[in-house]
C-alpha positions in Angstrom: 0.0 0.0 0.0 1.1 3.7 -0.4 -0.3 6.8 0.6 -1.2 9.3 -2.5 -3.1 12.8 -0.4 -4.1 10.9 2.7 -5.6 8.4 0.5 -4.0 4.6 0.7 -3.7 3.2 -2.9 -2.9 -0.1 -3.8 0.6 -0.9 -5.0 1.9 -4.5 -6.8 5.5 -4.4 -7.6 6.0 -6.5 -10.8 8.4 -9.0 -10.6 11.5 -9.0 -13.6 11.7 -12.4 -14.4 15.3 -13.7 -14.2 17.8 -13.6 -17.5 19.8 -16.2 -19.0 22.8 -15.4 -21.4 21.4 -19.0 -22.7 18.1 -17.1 -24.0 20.1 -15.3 -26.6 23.3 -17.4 -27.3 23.8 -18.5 -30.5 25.8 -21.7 -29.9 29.1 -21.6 -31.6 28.2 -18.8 -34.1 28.9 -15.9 -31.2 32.1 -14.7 -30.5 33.6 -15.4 -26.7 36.1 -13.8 -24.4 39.5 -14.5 -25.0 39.8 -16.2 -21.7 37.9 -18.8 -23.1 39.1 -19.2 -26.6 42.1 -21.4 -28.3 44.7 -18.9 -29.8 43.9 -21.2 -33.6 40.5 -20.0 -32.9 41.4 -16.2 -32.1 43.7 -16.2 -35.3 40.9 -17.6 -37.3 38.5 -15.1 -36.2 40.7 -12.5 -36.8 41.2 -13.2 -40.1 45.2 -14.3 -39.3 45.5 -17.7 -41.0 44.1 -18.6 -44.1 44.9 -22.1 -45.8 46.1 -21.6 -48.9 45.1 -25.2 -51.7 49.1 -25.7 -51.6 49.2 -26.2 -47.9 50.9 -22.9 -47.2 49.7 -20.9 -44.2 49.0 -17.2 -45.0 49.5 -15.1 -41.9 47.7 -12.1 -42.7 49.6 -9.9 -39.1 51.1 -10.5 -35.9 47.9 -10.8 -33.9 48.2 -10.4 -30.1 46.2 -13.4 -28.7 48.0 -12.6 -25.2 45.6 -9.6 -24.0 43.1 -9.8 -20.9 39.7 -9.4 -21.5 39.8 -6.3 -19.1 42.0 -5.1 -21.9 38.7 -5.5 -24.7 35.4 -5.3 -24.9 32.5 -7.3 -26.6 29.9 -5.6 -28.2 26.6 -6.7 -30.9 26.1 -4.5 -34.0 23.1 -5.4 -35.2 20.7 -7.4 -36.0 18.8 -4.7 -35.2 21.3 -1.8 -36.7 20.3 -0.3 -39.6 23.2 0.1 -41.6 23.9 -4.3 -40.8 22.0 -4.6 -43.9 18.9 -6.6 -42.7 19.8 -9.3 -40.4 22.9 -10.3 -39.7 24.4 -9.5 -36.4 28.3 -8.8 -35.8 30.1 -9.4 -32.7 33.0 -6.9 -32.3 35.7 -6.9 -30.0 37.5 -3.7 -29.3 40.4 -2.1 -28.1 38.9 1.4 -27.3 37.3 2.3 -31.0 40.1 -0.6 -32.5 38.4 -3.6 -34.0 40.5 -6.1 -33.3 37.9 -9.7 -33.6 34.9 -10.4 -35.2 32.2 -12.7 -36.0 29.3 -12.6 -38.5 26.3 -14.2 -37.0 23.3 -15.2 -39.0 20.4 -17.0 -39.4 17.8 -14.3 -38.6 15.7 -15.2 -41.5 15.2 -18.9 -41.3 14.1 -19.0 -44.9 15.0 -22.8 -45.5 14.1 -21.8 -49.3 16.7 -25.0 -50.4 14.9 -27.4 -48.5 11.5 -26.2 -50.0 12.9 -26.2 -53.6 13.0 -29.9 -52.9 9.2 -29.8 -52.1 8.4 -27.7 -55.3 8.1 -28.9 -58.9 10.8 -27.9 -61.3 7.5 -25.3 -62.7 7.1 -24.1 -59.2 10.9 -23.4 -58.7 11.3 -20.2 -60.0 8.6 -18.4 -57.6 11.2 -20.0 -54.9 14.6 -19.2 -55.7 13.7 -15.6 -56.7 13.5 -14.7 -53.1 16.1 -15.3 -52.2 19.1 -12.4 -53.4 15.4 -9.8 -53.9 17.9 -7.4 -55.3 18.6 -9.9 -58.2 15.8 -11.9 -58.5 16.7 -12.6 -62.4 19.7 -14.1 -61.5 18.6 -16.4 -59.1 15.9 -17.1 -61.8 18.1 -17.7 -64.5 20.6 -19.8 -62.7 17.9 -22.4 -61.6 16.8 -22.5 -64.7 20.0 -22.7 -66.3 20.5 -25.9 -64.2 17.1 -27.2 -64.8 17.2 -27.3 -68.6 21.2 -29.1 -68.4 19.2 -32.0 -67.3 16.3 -31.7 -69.3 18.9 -31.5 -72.4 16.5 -28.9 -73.9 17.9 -25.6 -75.9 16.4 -22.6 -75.9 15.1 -20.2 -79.0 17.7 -17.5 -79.7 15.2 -15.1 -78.6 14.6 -16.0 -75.4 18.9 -16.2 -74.8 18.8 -12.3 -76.1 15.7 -12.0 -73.6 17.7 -13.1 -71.0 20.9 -11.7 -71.5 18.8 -7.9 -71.6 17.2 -8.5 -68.1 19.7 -10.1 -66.3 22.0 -6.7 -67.4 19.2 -4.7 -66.5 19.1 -6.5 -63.1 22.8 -5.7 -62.4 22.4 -2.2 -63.1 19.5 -1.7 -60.8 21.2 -3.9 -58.2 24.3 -1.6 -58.4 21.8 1.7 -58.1 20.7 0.2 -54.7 24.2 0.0 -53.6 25.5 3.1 -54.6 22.2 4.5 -52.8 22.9 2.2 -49.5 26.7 2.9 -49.4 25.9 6.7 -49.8 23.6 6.9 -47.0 26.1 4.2 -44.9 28.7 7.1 -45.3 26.6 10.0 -44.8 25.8 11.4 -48.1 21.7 11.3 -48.5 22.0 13.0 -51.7 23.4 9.3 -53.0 20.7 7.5 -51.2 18.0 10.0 -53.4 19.3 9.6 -56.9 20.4 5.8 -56.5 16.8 5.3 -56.1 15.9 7.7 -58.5 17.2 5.9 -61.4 16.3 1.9 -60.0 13.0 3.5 -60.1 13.4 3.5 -64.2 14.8 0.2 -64.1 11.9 -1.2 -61.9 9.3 0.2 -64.2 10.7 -1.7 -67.2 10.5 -4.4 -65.2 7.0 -4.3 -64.6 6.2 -3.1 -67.6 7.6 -6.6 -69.2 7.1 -9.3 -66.2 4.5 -7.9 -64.3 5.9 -7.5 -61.3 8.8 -5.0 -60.1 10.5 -7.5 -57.6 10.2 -11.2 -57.4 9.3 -11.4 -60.8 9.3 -14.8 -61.9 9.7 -14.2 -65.5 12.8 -16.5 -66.1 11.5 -20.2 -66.0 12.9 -23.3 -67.1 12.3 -23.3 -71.3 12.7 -19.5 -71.8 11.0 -16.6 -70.4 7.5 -15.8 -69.1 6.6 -13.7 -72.4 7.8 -11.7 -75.3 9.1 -8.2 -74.5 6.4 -5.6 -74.7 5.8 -3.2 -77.4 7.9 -0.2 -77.8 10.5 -1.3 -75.9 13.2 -0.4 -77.7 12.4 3.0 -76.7 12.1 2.7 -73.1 15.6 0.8 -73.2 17.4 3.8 -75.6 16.0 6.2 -72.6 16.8 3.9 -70.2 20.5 3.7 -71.0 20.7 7.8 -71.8 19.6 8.6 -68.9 21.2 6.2 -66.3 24.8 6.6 -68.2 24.6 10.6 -68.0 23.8 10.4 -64.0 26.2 7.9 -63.4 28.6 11.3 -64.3 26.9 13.3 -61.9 27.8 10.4 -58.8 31.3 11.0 -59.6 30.7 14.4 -59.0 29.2 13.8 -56.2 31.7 11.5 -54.7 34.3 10.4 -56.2 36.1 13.8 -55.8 34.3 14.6 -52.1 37.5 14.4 -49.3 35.4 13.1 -46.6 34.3 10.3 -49.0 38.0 9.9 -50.3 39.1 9.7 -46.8 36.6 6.8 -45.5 36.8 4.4 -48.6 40.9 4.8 -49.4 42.6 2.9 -47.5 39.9 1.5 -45.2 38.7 -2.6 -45.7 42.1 -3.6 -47.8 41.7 -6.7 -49.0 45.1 -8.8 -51.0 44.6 -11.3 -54.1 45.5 -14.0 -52.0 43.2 -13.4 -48.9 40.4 -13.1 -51.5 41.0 -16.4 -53.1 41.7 -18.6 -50.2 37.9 -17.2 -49.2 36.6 -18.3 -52.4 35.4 -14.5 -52.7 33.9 -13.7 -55.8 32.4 -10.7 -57.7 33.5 -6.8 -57.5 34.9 -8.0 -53.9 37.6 -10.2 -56.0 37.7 -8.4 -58.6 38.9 -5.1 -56.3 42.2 -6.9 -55.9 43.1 -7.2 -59.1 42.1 -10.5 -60.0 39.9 -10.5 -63.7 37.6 -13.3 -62.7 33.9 -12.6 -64.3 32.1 -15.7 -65.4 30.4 -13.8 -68.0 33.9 -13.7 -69.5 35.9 -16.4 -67.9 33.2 -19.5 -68.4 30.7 -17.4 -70.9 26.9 -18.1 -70.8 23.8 -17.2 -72.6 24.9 -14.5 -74.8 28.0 -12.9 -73.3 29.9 -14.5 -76.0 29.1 -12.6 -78.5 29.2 -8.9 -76.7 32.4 -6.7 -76.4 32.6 -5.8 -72.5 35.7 -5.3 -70.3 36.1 -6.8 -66.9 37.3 -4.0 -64.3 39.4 -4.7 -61.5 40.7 -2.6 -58.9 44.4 -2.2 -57.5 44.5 -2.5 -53.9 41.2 -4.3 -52.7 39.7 -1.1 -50.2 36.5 0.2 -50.6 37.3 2.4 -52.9 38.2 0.4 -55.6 34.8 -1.6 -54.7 32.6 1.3 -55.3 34.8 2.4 -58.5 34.0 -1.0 -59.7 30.6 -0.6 -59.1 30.3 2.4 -61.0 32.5 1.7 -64.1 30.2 -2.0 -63.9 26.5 0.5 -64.4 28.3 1.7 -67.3 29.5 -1.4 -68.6 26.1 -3.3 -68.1 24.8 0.1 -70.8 26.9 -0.7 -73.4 26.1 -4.3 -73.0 22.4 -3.5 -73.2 22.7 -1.2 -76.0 24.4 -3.9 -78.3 21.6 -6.6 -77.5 19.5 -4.0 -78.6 20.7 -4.2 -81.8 21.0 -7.6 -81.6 18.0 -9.0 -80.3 17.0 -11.7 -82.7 12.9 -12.7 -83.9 11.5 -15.6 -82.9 10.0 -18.2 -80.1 10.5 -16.4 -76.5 10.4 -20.2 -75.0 10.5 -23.8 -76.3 7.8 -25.1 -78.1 7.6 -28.1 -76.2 3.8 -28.7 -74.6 5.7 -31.4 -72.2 8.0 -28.1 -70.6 5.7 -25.3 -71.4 2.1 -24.3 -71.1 0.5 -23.7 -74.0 -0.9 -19.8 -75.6 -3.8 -18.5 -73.3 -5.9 -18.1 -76.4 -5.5 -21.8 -77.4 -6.6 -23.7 -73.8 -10.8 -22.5 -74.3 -10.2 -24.1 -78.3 -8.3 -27.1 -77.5 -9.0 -29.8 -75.3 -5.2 -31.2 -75.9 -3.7 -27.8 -74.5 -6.3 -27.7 -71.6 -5.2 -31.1 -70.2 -1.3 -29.8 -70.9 -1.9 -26.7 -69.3 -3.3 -28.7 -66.4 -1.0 -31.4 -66.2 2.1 -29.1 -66.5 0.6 -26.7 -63.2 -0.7 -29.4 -61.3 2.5 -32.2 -61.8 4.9 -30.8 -63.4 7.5 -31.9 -65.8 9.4 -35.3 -64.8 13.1 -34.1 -65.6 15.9 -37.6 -65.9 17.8 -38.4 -63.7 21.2 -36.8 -63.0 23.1 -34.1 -61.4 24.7 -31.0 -62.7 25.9 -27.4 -61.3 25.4 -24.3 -63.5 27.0 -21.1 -62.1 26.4 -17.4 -63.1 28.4 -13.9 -62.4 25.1 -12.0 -60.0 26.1 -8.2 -59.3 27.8 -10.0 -55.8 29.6 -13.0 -57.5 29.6 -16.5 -58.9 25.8 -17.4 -57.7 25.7 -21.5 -58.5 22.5 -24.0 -58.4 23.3 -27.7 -57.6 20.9 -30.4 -58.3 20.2 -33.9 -57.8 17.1 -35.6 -59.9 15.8 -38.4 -59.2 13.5 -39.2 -62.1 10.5 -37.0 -60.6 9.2 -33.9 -61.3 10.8 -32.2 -58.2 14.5 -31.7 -57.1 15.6 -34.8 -54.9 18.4 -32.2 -53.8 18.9 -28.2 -54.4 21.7 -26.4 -53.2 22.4 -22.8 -53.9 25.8 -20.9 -53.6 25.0 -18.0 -52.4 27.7 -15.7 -53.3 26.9 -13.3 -50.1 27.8 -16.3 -47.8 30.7 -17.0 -49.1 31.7 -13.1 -49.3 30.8 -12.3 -45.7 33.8 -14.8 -44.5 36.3 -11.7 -45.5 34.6 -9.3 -42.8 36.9 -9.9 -39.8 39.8 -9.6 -42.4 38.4 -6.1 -43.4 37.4 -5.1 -40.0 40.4 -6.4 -38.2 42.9 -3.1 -37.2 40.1 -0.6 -38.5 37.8 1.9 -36.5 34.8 0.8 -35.4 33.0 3.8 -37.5 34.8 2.2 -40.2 33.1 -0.9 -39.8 29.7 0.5 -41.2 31.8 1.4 -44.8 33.1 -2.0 -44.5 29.8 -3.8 -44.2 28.4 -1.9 -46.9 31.3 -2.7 -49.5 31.0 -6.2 -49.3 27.2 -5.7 -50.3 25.5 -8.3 -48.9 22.3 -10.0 -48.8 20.9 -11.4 -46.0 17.6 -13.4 -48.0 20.8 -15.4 -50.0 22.6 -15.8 -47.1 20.0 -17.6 -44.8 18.6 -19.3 -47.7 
């Protein structure tokens, strides 16, 4: 009871239930105080030894495993931060603002979208796999159904390779937009974050101009594409690539030449040819140290045989040389786009094969034969033989592969995706390790991660 002007009132404290550090822990993801850590396992996390294939042992730096913990301190950034880039959480130990460990821990998303490719039909696959990289959904698209057809042993109409080709171009621009948008506003420039969607916005309506759908568009399937490019759009591509290319000008003014943008991305997250390989780092993150690997060069698919494109790489791996790369790539996927325009061949936009592919709309209320095809194709699927393959694509992050087993059925008896963003996020504690903690956002942010492909 307490007394409020003479009057008695009735109090009830409340109680605070008793908390467990085994409420939160995440097992052997989190990083743990040095007291209770091997030294291997302090020079792993710190990004110290890396096994090279020829049994050498890289040792990126002396590393001091001999400190006290009442020397650091263990802190969480994110999963909640906003500049962690959705979900994934990083444990940080510092020496005053000097980030000397750290560990990426994920699995904030729980999508399981692998397993549940392996409860989809081959037909149904495409509406899976698309969500999981939602900033390149064609890719994702393209290289499930890349792998599908290898077993199928079916080719597709010129077309539909030209088709492909144009979107999945289109797809890199817009997913380099969102990162020059997301790294300006993880550095402080809002400006960046403005225009960056600004110009993805002209890319997204394309999109749904010709799929339907601005994200997620399942447009790519196995035997082609969804439908024919719509009308006049050779138009809305010419303005496309005009306007895009003539901004991209303006960003360097913006900040290529600022100081305070100089000064955080030169210098800051270096990254060495060697480090990146022993990762298995792929994309602009590899490429930034000088190593020319692009798979739309190096193993060429679809059409990037027959374009004339170069392959930028950087000279010494920091994030700078990641967002140059970025920015030369935009203009690079432009004059890619403007020679399948001139390219783009007539024909079938998918194979004409009623056992793979529905038949016309118009043809189903006529036709009895297409209305038990269309039926039988949406309802069981295709059976695909049996076998196993692995097709691999260059996404705006990096090699982006689908593995699958069939066993005769008409859905994956196994599905594995790799997710170039996994793999990618293993260099962190070699960026981070000697930096500034306010560096680490600019770090985070230059490996350009995401987190749907990486809890996939």
């Amino acid at each position: 009871m307490t007394t409020i002007d003479d009057q008695e009132v009735p109090m009830r404290v409340i109680e605070r239930p008793a908390w467990s550090a085994k409420e939160t822990s995440e097992g052997p993801q989190e990083l743990l105080e040095r007291s209770g850590t091997p030294e291997e396992e302090i020079l792993r996390e710190a990004g110290g030894v890396l096994r090279l294939p020829d049994g050498h042992v890289l040792d990126a730096g002396q590393i001091d495993v001999e400190r006290s913990d009442d020397e650091t301190m263990i802190i969480n950034m994110g999963p909640q931060h906003p500049s962690t880039h959705g979900v994934l959480r990083l444990m940080l130990e510092l020496d005053g603002e000097t980030v000397l460990r750290t560990k990426s821990v994920i699995g904030y998303l729980h999508t399981g979208m692998e397993k549940t490719g392996e409860e989809l039909t081959y037909v149904q696959g495409a509406t899976n796999v698309t969500r999981m990289d939602y900033l390149s959904p064609l890719h994702n698209e393209a290289v499930f159904s890349l792998a599908t057809e290898a077993l199928l042993g079916v080719e597709i109409p010129d077309r539909a390779t030209w088709i492909r080709t144009l979107m999945l171009e289109l797809n890199r621009v817009s997913s380099h937009l969102m990162w020059m948008a997301t790294n300006g506003m993880d550095l402080g420039s809002t400006s960046m974050m403005i225009f960056g969607f600004r110009e993805r916005e002209m890319v997204m309506s394309f999109f749904e101009k010709t799929t339907g759908l601005r994200m997620n568009n399942n447009y790519i399937r196995p035997g082609g594409v969804a439908a024919d490019l719509p009308d006049g759009w050779e138009d809305d591509i010419d303005i496309l690539c005009e306007t895009i290319l003539e901004r991209t000008f303006e960003y360097d003014q913006l900040l290529t030449g600022q100081p305070i943008f100089r000064e955080r991305t030169e210098g800051v997250g270096g990254l060495l040819a060697e480090e990146a390989l022993a990762l298995s780092v792929t994309g602009p993150l590899l490429r930034s140290t000088g190593v020319p690997w692009d798979l739309r060069r190096t193993m060429p698919y679809l059409a990037y045989d027959q374009l004339d494109f170069d392959v930028l790489v950087g000279t010494y791996g920091d994030n700078f040389d990641r967002y140059a790369i970025r920015l030369g790539e935009i203009r690079e996927s432009i004059r890619m786009i403007r020679q399948i325009l001139e390219k783009m061949p007539t024909g079938d936009y998918r194979v004409q094969d009623p056992k793979v592919t529905p038949p016309p709309r118009g043809r189903i209320d006529s036709s009895m034969e297409a209305l038990i095809h269309h039926f039988k194709i949406f309802t069981e699927g295709f059976k695909v033989p049996e076998g196993e393959v692995y097709a691999a694509i260059e996404s705006p992050r990096g090699e982006i592969g689908c593995y699958i087993v069939s066993d005769g059925s008409s859905k994956p008896y196994r599905m594995h995706i790799r997710g170039p963003s996994f793999v990618n996020l293993q260099v962190l504690p070699l960026l981070l390790r000697g930096g500034l903690m306010s560096d680490a956002v600019a770090c985070i942010s230059s490996v350009d991660p995401v987190m749907g492909e990486v809890d996939r």
